[in-house]
FITIMI-137289 format. One record per residue (C-alpha): x, y, z; residue in three letters. Coordinates in pm, 1 decimal, always signed. Example, Ala and Ser with C-alpha at 12.3 -4.5 7.8 and 13.67 -1.06 7.14 Angstrom:
<nodes>
+----------+----------+----------+-----+
!        x !        y !        z !  aa !
+----------+----------+----------+-----+
!  +1230.0 !   -450.0 !   +780.0 ! ALA !
!  +1367.0 !   -106.0 !   +714.0 ! SER !
+----------+----------+----------+-----+
</nodes>
This chain:
<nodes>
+----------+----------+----------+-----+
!        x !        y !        z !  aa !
+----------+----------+----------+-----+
!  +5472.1 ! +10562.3 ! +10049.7 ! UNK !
!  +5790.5 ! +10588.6 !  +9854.9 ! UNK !
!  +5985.0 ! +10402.9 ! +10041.2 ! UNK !
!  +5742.3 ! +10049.9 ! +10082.1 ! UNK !
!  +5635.1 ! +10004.3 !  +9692.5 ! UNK !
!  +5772.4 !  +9734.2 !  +9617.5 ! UNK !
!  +5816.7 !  +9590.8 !  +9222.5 ! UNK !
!  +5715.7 !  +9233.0 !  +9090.8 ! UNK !
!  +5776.5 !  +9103.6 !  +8743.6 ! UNK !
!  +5589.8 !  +8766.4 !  +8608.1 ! UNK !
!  +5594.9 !  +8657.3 !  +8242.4 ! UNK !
!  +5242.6 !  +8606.2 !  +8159.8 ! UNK !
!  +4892.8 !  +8729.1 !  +8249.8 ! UNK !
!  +4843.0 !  +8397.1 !  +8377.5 ! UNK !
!  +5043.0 !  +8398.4 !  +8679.8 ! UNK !
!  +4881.2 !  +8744.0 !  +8825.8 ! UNK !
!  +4738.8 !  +8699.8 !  +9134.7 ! UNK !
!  +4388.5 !  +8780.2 !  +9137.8 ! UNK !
!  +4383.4 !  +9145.0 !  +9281.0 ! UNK !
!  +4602.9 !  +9273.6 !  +8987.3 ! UNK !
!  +4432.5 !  +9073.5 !  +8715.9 ! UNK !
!  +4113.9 !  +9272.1 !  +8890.1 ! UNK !
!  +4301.5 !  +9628.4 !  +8798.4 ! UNK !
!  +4321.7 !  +9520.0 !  +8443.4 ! UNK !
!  +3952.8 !  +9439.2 !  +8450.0 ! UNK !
!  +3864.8 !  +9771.3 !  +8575.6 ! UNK !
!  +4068.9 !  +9934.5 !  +8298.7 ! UNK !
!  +3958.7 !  +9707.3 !  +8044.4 ! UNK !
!  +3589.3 !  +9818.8 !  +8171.6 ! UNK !
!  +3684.5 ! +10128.0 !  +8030.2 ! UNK !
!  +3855.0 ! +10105.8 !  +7756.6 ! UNK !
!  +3877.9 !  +9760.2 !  +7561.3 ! UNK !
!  +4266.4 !  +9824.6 !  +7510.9 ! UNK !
!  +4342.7 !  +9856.6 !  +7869.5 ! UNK !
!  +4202.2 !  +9510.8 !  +7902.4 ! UNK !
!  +4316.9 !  +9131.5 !  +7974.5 ! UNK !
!  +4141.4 !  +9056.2 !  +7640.6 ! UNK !
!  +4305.6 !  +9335.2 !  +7418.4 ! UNK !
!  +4676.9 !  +9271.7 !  +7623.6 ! UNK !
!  +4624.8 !  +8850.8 !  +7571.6 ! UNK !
!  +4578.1 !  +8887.5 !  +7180.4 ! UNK !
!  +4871.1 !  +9160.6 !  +7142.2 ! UNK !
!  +5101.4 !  +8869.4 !  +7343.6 ! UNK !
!  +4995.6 !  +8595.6 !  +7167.0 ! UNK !
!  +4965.2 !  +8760.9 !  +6824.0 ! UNK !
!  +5118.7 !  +9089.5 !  +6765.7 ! UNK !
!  +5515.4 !  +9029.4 !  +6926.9 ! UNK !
!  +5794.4 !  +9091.2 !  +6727.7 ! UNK !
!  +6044.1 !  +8748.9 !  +6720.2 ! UNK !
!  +6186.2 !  +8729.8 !  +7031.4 ! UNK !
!  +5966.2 !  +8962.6 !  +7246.2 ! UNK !
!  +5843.8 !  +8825.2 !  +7580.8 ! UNK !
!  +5558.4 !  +8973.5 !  +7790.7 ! UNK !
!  +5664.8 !  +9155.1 !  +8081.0 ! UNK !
!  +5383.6 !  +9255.8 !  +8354.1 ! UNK !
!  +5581.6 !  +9471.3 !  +8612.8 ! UNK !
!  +5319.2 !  +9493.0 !  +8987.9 ! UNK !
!  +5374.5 !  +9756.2 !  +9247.6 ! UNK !
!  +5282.3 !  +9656.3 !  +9552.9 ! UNK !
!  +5200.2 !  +9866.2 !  +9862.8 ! UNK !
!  +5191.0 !  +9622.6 ! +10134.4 ! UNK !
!  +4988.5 !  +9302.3 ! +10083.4 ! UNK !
!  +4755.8 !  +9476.2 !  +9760.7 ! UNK !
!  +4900.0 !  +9525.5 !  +9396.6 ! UNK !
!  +4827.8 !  +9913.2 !  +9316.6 ! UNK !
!  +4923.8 !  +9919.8 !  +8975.1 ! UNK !
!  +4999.5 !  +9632.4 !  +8703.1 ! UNK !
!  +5234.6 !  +9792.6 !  +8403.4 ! UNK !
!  +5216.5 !  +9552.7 !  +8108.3 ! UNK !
!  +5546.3 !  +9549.0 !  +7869.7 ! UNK !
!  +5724.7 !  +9377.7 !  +7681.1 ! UNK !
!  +6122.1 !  +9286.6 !  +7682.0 ! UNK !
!  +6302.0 !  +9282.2 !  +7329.9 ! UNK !
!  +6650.1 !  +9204.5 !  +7321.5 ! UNK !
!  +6781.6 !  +9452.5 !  +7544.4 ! UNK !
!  +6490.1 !  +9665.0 !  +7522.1 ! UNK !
!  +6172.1 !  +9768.3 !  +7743.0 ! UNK !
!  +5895.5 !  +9867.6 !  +7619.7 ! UNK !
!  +5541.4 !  +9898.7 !  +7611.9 ! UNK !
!  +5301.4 !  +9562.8 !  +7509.6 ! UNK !
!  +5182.8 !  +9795.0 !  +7255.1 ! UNK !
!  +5187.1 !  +9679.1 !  +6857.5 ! UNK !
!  +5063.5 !  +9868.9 !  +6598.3 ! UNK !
!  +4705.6 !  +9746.9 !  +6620.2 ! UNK !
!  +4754.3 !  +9986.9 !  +6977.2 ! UNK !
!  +4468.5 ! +10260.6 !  +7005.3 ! UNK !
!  +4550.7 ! +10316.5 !  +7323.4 ! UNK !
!  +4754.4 ! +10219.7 !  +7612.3 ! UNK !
!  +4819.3 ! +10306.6 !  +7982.8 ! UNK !
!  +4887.2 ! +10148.2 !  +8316.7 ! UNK !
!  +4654.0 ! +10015.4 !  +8546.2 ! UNK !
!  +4594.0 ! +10187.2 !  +8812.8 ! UNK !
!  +4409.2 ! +10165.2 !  +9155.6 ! UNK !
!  +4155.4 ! +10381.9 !  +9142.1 ! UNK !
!  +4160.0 ! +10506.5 !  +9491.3 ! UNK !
!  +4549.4 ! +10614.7 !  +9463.9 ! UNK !
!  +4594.6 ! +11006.0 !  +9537.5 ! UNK !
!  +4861.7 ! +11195.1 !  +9322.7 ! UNK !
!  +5084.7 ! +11133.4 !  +9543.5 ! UNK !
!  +5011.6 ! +10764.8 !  +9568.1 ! UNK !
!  +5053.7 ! +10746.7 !  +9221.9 ! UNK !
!  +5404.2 ! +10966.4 !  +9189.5 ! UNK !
!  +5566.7 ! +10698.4 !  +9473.3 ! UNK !
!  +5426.0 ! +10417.9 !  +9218.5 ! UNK !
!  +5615.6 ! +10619.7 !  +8957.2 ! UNK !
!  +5920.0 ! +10629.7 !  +9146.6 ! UNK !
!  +5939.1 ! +10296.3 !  +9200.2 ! UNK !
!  +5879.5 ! +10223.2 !  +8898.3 ! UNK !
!  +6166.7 ! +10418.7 !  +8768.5 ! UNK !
!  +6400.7 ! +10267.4 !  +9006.9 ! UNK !
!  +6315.2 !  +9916.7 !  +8822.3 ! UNK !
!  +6312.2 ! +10071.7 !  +8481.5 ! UNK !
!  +6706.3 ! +10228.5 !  +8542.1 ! UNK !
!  +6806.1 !  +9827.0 !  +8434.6 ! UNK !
!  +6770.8 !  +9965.4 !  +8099.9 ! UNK !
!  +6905.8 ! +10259.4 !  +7905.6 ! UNK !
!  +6590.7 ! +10330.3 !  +7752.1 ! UNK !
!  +6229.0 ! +10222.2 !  +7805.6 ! UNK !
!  +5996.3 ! +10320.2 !  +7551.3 ! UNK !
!  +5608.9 ! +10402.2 !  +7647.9 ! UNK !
!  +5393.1 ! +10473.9 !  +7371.5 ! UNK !
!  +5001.4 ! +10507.6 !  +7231.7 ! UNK !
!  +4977.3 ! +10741.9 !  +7507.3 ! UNK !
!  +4683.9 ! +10980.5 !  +7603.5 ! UNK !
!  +4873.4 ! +11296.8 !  +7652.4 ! UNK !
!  +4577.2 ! +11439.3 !  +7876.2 ! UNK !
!  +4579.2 ! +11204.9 !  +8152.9 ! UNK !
!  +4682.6 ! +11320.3 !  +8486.0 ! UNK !
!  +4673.0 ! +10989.4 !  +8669.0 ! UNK !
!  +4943.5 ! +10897.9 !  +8403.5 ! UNK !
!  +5120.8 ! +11258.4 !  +8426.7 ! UNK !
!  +5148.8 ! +11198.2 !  +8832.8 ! UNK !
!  +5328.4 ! +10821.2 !  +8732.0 ! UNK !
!  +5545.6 ! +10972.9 !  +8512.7 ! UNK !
!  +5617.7 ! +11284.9 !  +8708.3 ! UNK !
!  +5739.2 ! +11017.8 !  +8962.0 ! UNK !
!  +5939.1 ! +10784.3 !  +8732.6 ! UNK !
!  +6144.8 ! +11144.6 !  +8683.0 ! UNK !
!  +6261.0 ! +11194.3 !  +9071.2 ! UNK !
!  +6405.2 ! +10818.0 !  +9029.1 ! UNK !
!  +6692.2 ! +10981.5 !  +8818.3 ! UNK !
!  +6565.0 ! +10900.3 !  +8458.4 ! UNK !
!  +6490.0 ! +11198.9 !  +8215.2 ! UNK !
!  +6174.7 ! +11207.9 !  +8043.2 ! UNK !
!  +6160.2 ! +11291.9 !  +7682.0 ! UNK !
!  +5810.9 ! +11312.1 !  +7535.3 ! UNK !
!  +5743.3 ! +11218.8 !  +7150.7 ! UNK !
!  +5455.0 ! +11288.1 !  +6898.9 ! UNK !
!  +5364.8 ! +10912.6 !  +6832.0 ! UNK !
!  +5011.8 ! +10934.3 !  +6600.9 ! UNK !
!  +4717.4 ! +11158.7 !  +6548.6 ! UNK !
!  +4347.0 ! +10982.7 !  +6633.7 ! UNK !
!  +4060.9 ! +11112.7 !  +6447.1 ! UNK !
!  +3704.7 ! +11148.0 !  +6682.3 ! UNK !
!  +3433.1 ! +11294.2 !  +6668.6 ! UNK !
!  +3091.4 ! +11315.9 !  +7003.5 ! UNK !
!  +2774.4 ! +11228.4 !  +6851.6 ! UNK !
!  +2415.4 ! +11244.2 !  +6906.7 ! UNK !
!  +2140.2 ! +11127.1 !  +6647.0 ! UNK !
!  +2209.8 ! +11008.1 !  +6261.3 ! UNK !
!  +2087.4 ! +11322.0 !  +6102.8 ! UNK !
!  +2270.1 ! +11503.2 !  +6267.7 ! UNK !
!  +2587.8 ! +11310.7 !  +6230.3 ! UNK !
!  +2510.5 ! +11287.6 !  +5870.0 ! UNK !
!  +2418.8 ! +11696.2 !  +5863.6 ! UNK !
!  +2747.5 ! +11774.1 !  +6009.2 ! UNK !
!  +2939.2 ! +11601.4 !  +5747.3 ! UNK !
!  +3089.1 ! +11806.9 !  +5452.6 ! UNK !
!  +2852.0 ! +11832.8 !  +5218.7 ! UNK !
!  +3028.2 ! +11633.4 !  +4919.4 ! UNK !
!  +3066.7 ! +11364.9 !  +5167.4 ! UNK !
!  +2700.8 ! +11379.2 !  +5284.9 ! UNK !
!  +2545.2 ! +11401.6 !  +4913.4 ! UNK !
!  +2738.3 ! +11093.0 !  +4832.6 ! UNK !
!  +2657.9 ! +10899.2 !  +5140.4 ! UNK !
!  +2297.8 ! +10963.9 !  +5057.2 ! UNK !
!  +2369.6 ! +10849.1 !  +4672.9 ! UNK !
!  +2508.4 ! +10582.7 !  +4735.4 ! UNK !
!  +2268.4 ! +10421.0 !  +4980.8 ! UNK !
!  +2005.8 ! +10457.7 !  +4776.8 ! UNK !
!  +2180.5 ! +10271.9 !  +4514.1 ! UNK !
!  +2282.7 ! +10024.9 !  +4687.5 ! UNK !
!  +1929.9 !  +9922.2 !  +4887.0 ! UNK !
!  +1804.5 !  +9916.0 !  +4483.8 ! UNK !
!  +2001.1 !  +9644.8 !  +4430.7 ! UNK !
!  +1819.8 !  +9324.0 !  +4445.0 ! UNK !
!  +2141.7 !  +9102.6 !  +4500.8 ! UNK !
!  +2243.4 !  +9341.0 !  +4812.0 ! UNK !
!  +2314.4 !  +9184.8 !  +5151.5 ! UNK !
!  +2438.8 !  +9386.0 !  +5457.6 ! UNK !
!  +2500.3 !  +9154.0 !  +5782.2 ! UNK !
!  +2634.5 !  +9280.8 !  +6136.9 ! UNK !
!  +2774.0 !  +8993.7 !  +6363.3 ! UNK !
!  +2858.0 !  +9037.5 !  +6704.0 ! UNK !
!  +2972.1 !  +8717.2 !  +6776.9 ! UNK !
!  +2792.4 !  +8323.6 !  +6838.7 ! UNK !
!  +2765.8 !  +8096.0 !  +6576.6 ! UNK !
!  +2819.4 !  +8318.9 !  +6294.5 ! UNK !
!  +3130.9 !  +8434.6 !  +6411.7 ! UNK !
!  +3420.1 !  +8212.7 !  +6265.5 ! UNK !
!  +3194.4 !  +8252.6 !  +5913.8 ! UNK !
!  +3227.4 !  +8617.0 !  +5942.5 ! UNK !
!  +3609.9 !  +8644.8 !  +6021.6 ! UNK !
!  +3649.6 !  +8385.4 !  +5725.2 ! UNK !
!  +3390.9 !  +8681.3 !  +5456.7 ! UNK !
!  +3664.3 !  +8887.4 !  +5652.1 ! UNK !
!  +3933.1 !  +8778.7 !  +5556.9 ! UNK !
!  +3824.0 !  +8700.3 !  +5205.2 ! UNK !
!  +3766.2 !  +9124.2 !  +5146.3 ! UNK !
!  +4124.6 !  +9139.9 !  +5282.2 ! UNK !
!  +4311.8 !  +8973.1 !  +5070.1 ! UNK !
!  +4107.2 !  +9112.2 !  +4769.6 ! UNK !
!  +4171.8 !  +9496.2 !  +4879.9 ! UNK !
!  +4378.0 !  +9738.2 !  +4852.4 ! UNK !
!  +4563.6 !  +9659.4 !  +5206.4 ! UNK !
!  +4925.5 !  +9567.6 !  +5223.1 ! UNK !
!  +4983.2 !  +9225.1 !  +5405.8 ! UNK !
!  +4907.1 !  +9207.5 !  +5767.1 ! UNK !
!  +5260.5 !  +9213.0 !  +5950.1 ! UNK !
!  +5084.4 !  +8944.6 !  +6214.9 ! UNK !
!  +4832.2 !  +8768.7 !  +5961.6 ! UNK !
!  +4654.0 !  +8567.1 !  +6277.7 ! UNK !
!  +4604.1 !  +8887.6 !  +6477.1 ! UNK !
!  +4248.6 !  +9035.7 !  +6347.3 ! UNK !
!  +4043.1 !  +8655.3 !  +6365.7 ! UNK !
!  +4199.6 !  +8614.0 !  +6709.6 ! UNK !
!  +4125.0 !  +8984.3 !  +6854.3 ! UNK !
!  +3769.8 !  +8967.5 !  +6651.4 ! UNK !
!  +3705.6 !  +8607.7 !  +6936.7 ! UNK !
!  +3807.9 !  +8839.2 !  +7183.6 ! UNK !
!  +3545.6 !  +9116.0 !  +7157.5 ! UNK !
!  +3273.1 !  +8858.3 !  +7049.6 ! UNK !
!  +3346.1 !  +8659.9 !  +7383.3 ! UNK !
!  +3388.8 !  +9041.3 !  +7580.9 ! UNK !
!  +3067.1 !  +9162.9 !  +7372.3 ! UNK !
!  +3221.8 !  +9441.9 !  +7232.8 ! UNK !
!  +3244.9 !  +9328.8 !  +6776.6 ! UNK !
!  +3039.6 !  +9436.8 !  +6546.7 ! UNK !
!  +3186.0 !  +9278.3 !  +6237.6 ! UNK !
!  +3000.8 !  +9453.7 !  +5919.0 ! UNK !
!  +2980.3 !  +9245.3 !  +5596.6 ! UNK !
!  +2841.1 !  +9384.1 !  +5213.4 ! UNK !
!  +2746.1 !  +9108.5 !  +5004.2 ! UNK !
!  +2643.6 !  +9099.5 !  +4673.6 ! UNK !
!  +2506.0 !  +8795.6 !  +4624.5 ! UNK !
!  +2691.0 !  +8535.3 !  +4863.4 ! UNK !
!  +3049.4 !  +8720.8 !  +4821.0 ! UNK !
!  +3149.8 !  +8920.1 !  +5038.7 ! UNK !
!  +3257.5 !  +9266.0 !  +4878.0 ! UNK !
!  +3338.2 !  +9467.0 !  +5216.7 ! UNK !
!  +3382.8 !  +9461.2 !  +5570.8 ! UNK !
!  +3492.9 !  +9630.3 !  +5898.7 ! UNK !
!  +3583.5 !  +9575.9 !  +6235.1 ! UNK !
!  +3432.4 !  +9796.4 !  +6491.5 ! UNK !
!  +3415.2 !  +9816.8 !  +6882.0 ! UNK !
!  +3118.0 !  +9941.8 !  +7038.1 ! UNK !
!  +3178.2 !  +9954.3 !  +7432.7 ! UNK !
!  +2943.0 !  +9995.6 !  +7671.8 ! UNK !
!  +3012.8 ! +10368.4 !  +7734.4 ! UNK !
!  +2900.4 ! +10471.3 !  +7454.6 ! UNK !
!  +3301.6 ! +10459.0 !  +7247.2 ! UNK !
!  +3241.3 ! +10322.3 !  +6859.7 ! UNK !
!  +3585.8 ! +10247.3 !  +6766.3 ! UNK !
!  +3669.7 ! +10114.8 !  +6401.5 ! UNK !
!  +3969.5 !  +9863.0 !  +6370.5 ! UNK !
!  +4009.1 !  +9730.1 !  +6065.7 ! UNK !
!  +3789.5 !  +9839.8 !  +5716.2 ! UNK !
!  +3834.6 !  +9674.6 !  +5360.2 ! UNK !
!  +3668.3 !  +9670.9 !  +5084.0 ! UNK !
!  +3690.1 !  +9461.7 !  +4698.1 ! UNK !
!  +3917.2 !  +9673.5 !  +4445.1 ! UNK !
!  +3708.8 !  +9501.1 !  +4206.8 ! UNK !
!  +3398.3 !  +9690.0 !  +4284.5 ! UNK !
!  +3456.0 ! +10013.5 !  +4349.1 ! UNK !
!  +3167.9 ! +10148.0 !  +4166.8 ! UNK !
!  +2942.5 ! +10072.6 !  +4381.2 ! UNK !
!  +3158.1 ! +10277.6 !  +4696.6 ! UNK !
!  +3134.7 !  +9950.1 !  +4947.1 ! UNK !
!  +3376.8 ! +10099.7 !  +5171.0 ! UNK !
!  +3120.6 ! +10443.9 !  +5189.9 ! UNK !
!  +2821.2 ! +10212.4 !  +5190.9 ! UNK !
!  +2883.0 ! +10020.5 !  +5488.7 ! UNK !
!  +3092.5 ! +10305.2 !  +5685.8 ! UNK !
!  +2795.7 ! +10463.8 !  +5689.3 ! UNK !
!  +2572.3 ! +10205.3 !  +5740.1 ! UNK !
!  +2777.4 ! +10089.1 !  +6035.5 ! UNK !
!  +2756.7 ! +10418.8 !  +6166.4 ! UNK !
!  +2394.2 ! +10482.4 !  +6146.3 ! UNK !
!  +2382.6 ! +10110.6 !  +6348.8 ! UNK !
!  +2604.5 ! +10212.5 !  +6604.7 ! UNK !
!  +2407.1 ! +10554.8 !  +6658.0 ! UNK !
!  +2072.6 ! +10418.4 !  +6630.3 ! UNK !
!  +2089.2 ! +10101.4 !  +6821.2 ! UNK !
!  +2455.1 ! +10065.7 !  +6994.1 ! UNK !
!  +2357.5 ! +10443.3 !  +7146.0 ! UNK !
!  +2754.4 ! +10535.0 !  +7074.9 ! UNK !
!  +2790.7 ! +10908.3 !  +7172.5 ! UNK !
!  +3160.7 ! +10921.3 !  +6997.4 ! UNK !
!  +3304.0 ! +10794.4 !  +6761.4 ! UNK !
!  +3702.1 ! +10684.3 !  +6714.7 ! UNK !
!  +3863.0 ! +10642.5 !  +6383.9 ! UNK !
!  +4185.0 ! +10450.7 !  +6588.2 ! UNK !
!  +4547.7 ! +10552.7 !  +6463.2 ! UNK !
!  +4696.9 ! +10746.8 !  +6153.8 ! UNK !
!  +4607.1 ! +11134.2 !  +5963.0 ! UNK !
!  +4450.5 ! +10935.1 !  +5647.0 ! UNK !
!  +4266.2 ! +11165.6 !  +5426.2 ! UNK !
!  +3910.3 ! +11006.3 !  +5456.1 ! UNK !
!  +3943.6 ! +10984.2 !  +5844.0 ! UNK !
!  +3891.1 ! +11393.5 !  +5871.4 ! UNK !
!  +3540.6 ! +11383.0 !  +5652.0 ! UNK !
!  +3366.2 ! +11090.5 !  +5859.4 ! UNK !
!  +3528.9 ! +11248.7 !  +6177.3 ! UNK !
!  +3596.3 ! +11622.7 !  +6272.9 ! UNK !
!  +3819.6 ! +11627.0 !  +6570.2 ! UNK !
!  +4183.4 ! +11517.9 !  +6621.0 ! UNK !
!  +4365.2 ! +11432.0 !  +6940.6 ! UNK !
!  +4744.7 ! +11389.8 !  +6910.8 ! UNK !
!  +4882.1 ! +11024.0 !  +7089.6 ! UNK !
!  +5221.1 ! +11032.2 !  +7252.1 ! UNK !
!  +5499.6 ! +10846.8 !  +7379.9 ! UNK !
!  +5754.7 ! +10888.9 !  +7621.7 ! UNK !
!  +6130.1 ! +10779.2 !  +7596.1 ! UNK !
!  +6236.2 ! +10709.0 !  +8006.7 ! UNK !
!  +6636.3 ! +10726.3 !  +7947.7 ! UNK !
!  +6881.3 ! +10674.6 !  +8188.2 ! UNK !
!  +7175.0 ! +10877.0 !  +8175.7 ! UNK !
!  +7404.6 ! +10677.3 !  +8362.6 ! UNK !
!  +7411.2 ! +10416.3 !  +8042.6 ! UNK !
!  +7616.2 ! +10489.0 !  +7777.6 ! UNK !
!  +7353.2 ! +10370.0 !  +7534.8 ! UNK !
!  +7066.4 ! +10620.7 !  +7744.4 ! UNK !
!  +7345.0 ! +10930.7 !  +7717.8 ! UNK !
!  +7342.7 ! +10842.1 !  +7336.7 ! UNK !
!  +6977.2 ! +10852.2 !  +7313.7 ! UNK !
!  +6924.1 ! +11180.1 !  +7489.3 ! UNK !
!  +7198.7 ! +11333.8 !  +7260.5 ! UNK !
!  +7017.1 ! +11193.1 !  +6938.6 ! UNK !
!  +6694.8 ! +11326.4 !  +7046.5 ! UNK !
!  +6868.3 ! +11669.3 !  +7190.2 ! UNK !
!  +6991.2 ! +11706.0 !  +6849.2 ! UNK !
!  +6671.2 ! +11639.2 !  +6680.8 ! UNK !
!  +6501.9 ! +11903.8 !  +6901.3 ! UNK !
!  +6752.8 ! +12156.1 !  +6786.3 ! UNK !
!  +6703.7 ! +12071.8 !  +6423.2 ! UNK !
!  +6316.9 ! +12103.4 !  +6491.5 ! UNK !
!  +6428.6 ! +12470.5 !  +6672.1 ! UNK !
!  +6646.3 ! +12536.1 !  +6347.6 ! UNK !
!  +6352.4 ! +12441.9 !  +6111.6 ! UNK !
!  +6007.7 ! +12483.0 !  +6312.9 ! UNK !
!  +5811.7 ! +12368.9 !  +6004.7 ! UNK !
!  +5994.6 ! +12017.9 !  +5975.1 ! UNK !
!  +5801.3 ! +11726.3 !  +6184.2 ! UNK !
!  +6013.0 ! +11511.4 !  +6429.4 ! UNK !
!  +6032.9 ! +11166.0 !  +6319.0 ! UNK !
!  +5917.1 ! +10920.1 !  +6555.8 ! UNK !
!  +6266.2 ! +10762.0 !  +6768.2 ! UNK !
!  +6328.3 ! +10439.4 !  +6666.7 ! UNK !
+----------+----------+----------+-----+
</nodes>
């Protein structure tokens, strides 16, 4: 099969053909970040200036087999990841063998040997239909050099009490504290909006929390309204809201996919009120929803080792990336020197942490 993949670029999602659009529909099926929807918003919203979409198709034949979406910048490949990116992987037919799938690779990494570098990240360092792509992209003459990108907090689930039994017991004991407090208040609201007419209302209460938090600014300020439309129209937001009163004094942005994933986004809460523990109160009302009505069976605290992220969760996965480099290019050579050296220093000083390549 090797030898008759053959490699399409187009610009946009637009202009793929209906068979590959149908492999990102399949992956998006499983994971909202492998989507059209999730890939649309990151083009439109989350590019650096002067980054183009890039959706690279192998073919085998007359059918598209895989659909790789990237981005070029400058003279760089890369992923269409940003860092709103949970997750990210090709999409793949389903019915490829490993094999299959290592000839996809290799023609991929015929195309991608235009570049001295093409950069891969938000990876799930488990998967083996993405292990058999790579494993391929090697034999085309690149070297592959693997990177610790971000740690992702999870945790499987079954009922409420016994998510909230699990938790440590400060954690727990305040949870409990707290609601009760706050369903005393007569001026309390709590809404959940999953999208229709209350929707653009909702990102606007949104939006108002932001900018009176604690967050730094957003480095794409239109990105969270236009990716919150996107999982209202898939079915996928729950948008949580605290009120007191009309204002809005907290909110969060969750996914709950049909499989059962909960994934939080985006959480804020009002520095202004932080006796009252909004950002507790509605994490763990949100939570309790999600278990008790959504049926979610894990849940996904997205990207980043914060602190908090360890009590609500107990589990961590480590997401990779991988740095294809062509050593033919003066520019690759450089790269696998730099990161050769880097690997040494690691070697020299076992408890220093890689930084991430640049």
């Amino acid at each position: 099969m090797a030898d008759t993949v053959r490699i399409e670029t187009l610009p946009d999602l637009g202009a793929l053909p209906p068979a590959a659009a149908a492999l990102l529909d399949a992956a998006g099926a499983a994971n909202f970040f492998f989507g059209r929807a999730f890939l649309a918003t990151v083009a439109g919203h989350a590019l650096e200036q002067g980054a183009r979409p890039c959706f690279v198709l192998a073919w085998h034949g007359a059918r598209p087999v895989a659909v790789l979406a990237l981005q070029r910048v400058g003279g760089r490949l890369a992923s269409l990841t940003s860092p709103y990116s949970c997750l990210y992987t090709p999409a793949l037919a389903a019915d490829l063998s490993p094999e299959a799938r290592r000839a996809v690779g290799f023609a991929f990494g015929r195309f991608a040997r235009r570049w001295p570098v093409v950069r891969l990240d938000a990876l799930d360092a488990e998967r083996g239909d993405l292990a058999d792509l790579l494993a391929g992209a090697g034999t085309a003459g690149l070297v592959l050099v693997r990177f610790r990108h971000f740690g992702n907090w999870h945790e499987a689930v079954g009922s409420w009490q016994h998510y909230l039994n699990a938790r440590p017991s400060m954690l727990r004991t305040t949870i409990q504290r707290k609601l009760r407090r706050w369903e005393r208040l007569p001026e309390a609201g709590f809404t959940l909006t999953a999208g229709g007419e209350a929707l653009e209302a909702g990102i606007a209460a949104f939006e108002q929390v932001y900018a009176r938090s604690w967050k730094e600014p957003e480095p794409f300020p239109d990105f969270n309204a236009a990716l919150m439309r996107e999982a209202a129209a898939a079915g996928v937001l729950r948008l949580g809201l605290l009120r007191l009163g009309t204002t809005p004094i907290a909110a969060q942005v969750w996914l709950s996919e049909p499989g059962g994933r909960a994934s939080v986004l985006k959480l804020a809460h009002d520095e202004g009120q932080q006796a009252l523990s909004p950002g507790t109160v509605l994490t763990a009302m949100m939570i309790r929803h999600l278990i008790e009505t959504d049926g979610a069976r894990e849940l996904d605290f997205g990207r980043g080792d914060d602190d908090y992220k360890k009590l609500w969760v107990g589990a961590r996965r480590q997401r990779v990336g991988v740095l294809l480099i062509n050593p033919r290019r003066p520019a690759g050579l450089a790269t696998l020197a730099r990161h050769a050296l880097g690997r040494l220093r690691h070697a020299v000083r076992p408890n220093h942490a890689i930084a991430e390549p640049r």
